[in-house]
ChimeraX commands (.cxc) that place a marker at each C-alpha (Angstrom):
marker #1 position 31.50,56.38,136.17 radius 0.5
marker #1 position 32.82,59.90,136.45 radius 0.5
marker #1 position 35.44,61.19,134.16 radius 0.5
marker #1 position 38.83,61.52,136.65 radius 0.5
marker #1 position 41.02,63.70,135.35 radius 0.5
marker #1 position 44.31,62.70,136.62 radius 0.5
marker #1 position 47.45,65.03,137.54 radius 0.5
marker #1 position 48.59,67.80,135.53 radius 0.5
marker #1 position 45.85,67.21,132.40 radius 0.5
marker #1 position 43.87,69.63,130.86 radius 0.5
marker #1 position 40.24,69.10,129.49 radius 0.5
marker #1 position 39.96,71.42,127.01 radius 0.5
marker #1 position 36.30,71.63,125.22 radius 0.5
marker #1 position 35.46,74.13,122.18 radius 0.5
marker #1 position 32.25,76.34,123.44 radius 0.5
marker #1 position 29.93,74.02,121.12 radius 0.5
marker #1 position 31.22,70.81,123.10 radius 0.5
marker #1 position 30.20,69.68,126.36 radius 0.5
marker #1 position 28.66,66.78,128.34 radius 0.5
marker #1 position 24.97,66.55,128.97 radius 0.5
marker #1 position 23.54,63.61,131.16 radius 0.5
marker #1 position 20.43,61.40,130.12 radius 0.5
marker #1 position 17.55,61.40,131.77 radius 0.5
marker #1 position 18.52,57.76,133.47 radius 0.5
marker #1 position 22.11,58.30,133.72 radius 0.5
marker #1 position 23.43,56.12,137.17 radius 0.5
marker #1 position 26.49,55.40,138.98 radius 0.5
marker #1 position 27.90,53.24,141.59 radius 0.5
marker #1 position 29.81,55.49,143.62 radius 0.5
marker #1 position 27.96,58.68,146.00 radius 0.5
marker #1 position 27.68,61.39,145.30 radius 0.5
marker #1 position 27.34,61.69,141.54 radius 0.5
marker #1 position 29.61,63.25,139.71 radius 0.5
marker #1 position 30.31,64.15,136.20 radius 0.5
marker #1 position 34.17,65.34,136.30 radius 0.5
marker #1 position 35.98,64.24,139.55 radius 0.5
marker #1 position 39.38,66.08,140.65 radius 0.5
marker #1 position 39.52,64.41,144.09 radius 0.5
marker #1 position 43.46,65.07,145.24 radius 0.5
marker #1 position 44.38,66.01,142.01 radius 0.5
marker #1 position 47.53,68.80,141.59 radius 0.5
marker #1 position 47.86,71.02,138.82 radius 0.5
marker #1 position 44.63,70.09,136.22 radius 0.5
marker #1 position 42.20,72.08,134.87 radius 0.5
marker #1 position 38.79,72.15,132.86 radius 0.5
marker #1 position 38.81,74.23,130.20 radius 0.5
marker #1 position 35.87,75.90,127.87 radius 0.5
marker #1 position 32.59,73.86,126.65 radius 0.5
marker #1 position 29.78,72.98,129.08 radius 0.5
marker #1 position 28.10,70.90,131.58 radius 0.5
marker #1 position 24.52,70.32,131.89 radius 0.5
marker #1 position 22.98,68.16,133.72 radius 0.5
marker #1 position 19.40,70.11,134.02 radius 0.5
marker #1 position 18.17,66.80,133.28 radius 0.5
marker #1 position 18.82,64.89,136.69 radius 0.5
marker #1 position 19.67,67.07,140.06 radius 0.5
marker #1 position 21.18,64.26,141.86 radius 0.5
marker #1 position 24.75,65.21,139.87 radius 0.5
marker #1 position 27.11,67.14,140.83 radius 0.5
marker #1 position 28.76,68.45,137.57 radius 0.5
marker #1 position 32.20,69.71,138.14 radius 0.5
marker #1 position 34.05,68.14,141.55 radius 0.5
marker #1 position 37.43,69.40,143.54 radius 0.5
marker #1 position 38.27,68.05,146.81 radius 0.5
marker #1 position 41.87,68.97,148.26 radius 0.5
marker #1 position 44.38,68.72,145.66 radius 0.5
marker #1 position 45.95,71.62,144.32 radius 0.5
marker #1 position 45.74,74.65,141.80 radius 0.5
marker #1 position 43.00,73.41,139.98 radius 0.5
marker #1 position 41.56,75.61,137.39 radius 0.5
marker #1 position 38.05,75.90,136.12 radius 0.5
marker #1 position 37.24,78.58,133.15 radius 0.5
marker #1 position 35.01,79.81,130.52 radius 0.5
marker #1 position 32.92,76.46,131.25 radius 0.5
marker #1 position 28.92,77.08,131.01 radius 0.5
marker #1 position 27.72,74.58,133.97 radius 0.5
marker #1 position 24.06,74.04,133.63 radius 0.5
marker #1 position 21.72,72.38,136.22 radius 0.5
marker #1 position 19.07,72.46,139.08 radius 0.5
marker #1 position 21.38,71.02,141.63 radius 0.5
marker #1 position 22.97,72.90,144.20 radius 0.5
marker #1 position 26.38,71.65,143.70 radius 0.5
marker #1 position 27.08,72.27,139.91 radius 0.5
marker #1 position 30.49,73.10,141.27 radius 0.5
marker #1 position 31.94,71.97,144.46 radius 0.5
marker #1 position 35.02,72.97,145.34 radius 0.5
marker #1 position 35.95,71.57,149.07 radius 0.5
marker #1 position 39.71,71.77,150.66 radius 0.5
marker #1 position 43.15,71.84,148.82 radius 0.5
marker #1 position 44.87,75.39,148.04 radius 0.5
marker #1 position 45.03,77.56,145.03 radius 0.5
marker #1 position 42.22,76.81,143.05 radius 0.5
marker #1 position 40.91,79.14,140.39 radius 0.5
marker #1 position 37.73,79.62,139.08 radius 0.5
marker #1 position 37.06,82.27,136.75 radius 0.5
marker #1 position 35.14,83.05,133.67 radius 0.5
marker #1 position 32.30,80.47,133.68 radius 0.5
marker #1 position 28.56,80.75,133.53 radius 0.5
marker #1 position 25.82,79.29,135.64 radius 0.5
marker #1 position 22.07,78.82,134.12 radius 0.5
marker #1 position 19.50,77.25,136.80 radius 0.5
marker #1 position 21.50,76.52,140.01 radius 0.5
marker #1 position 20.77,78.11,143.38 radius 0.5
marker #1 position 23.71,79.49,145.27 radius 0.5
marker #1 position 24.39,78.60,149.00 radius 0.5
marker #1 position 26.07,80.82,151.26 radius 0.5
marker #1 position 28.83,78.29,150.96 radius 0.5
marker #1 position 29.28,79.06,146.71 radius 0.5
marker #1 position 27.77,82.37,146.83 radius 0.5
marker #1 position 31.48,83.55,147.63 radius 0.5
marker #1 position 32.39,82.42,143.98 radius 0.5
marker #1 position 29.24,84.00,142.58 radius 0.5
marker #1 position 30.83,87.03,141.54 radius 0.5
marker #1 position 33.89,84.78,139.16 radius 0.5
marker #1 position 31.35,82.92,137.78 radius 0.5
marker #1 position 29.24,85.40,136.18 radius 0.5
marker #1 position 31.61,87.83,133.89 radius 0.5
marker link #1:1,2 radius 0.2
marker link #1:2,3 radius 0.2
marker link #1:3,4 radius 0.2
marker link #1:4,5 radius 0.2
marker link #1:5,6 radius 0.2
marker link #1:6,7 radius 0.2
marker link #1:7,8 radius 0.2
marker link #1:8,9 radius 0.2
marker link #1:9,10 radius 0.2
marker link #1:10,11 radius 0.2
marker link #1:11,12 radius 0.2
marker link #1:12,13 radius 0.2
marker link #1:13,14 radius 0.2
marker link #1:14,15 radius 0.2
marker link #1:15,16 radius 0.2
marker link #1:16,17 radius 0.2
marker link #1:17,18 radius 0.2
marker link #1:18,19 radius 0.2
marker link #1:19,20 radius 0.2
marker link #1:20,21 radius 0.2
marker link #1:21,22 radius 0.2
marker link #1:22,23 radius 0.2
marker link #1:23,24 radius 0.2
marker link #1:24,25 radius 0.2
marker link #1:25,26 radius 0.2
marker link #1:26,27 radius 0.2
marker link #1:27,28 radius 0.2
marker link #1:28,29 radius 0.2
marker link #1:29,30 radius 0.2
marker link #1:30,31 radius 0.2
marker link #1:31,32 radius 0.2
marker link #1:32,33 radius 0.2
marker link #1:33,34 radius 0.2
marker link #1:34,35 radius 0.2
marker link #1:35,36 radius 0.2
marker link #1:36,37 radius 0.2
marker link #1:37,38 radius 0.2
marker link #1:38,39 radius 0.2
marker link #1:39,40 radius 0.2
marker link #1:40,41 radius 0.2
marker link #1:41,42 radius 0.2
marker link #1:42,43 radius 0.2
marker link #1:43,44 radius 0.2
marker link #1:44,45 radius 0.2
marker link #1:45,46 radius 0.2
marker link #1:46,47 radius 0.2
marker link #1:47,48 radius 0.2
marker link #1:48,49 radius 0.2
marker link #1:49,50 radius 0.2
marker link #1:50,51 radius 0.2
marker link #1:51,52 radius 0.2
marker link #1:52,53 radius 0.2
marker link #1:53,54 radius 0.2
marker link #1:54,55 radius 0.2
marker link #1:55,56 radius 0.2
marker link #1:56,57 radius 0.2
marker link #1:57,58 radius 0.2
marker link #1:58,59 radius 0.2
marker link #1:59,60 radius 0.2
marker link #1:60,61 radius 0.2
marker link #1:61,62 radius 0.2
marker link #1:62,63 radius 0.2
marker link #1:63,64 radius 0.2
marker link #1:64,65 radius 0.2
marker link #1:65,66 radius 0.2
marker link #1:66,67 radius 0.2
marker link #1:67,68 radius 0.2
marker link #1:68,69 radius 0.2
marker link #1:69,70 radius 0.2
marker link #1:70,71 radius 0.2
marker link #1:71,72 radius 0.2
marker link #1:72,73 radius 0.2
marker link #1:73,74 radius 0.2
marker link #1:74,75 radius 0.2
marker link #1:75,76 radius 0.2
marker link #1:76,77 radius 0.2
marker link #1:77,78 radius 0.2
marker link #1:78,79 radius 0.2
marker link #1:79,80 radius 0.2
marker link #1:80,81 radius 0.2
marker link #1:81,82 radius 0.2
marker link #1:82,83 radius 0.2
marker link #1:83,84 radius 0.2
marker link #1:84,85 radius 0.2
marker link #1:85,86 radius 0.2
marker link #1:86,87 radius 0.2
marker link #1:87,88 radius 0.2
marker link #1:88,89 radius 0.2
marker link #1:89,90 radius 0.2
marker link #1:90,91 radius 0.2
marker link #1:91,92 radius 0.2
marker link #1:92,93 radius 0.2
marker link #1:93,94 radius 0.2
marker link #1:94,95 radius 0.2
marker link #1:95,96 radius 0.2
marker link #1:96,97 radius 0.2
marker link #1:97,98 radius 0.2
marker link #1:98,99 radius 0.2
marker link #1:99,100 radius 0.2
marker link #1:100,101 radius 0.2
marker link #1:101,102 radius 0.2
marker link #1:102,103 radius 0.2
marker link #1:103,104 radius 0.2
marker link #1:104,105 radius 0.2
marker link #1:105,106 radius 0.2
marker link #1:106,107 radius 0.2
marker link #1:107,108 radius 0.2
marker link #1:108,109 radius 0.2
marker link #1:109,110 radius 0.2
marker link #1:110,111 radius 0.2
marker link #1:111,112 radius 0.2
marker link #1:112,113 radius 0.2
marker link #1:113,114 radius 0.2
marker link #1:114,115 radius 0.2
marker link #1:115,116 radius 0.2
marker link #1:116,117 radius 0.2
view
């Protein structure tokens, strides 16, 4: 199951702490997810990392609507093309992070230049 941060809650990992997906990792629910923000108002993921080089079928970080939503100074790592997928809601920020191994479509290529600092 995907970790659903809830409203106004702040995940807040040091640089050396992350999540990192096995090889076999599986859900019930499409699409795959690693940290789901679905509707949520006022949260934010904070420092650490993300990988999850290790199966493509995961979509690491995940905003739909909701509102000002903050991602920063995370290191997302992965083959996917939806490391990050931000899709409706207002105000979100995304600043400061670092992508290793994802391709950018036109639709994320307009947050290219926040991601790499």
């Amino acid at each position: 199951t995907a970790l659903i941060l809830p409203f106004a809650f702040s995940l807040r990992m040091s640089p050396s702490s992350g999540i990192s997906l096995a090889p076999n990792a599986s859900q019930t629910h499409d699409p795959l997810r690693v940290i789901d923000l679905t509707g949520v108002k006022f949260s934010s993921v904070v420092g650490g990392y993300i990988d999850t080089s290790s199966n493509s079928s995961y979509e690491g970080i995940y905003i739909e609507d909701g509102a000002y939503n903050s991602v920063s100074h995370v290191n997302l790592t992965g083959t996917g093309r939806n490391i990050l997928h931000i899709r409706g809601g207002t105000g979100h920020s995304v600043t400061s992070n670092t992508l290793t191994g994802v391709e950018l479509t036109s639709a994320s290529a307009a947050y290219e230049s926040e991601f790499i600092k």
